[in-house]
N, C-alpha and C positions, 0 to 999 in steps of 0.2 A: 467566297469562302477561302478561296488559295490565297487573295492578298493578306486576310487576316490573318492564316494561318503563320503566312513568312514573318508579318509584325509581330505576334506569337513569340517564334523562333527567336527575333530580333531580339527581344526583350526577354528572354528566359535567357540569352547570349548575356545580356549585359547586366540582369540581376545575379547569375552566377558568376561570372565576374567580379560584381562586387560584393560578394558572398554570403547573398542573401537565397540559398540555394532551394529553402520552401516556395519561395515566391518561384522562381524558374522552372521547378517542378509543376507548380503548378500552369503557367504560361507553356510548357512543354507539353503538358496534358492537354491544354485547351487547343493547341497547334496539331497536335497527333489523329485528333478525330475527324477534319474533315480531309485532313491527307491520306489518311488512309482508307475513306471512303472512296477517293478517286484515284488510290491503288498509283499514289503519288511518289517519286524518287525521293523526297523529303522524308518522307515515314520513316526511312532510317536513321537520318542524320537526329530529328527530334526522339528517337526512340534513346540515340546512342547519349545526345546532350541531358535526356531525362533520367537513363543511367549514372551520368556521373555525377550529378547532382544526387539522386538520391545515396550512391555511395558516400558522399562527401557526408553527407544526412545521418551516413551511420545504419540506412535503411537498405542492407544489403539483401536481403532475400528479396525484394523490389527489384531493386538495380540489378541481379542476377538474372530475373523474369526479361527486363528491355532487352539487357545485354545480349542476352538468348534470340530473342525477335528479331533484332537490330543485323546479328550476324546470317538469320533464315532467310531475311529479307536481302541481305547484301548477294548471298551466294546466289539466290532467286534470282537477282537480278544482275547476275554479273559485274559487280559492281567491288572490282579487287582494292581500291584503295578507302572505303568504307568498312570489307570486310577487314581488313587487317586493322582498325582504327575498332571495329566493335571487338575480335579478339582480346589488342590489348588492354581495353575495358574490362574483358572476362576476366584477364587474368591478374587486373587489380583490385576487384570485387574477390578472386580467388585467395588472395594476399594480406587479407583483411580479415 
């Protein structure tokens, strides 16, 4: 489950990118659920990657929800240069 999850990741990386950000969204959803069943350091990065995609989406009360998780999860886990990365997410979800 964690190798699919990173190919997941991989691939919501490169379909946002090429800014096809439903498709990512969705690869970032399917990546999210078993990393966070084993309470995985990953679950933030794809919470923060699923935020920005769905802001790009225009689907900010969404992208608000990850961005929120993204940064409970960073502080949780001590994790200072995620948390400033899910932040400034918040606050372009806020700017929008």
């Amino acid at each position: 489950p964690l190798l699919r999850a990173r190919l997941q990741l991989a691939l919501g990386a490169d379909q946002a990118a090429a800014g096809d950000h439903a498709a990512a969204v969705a690869s970032y959803s399917a990546a999210l659920a078993p990393l966070e069943a084993q309470g995985h350091g990953l679950a933030t990065q794809a919470l923060l990657s699923r935020a920005t995609s769905r802001r790009q989406l225009g689907e900010l009360e969404a992208a608000a929800i990850d961005a929120g998780r993204a940064v409970a999860l960073a502080r949780s886990g001590a994790d200072p240069e995620t948390l400033i990365a899910a932040q400034v997410e918040t606050a372009r979800i806020a700017l929008r």
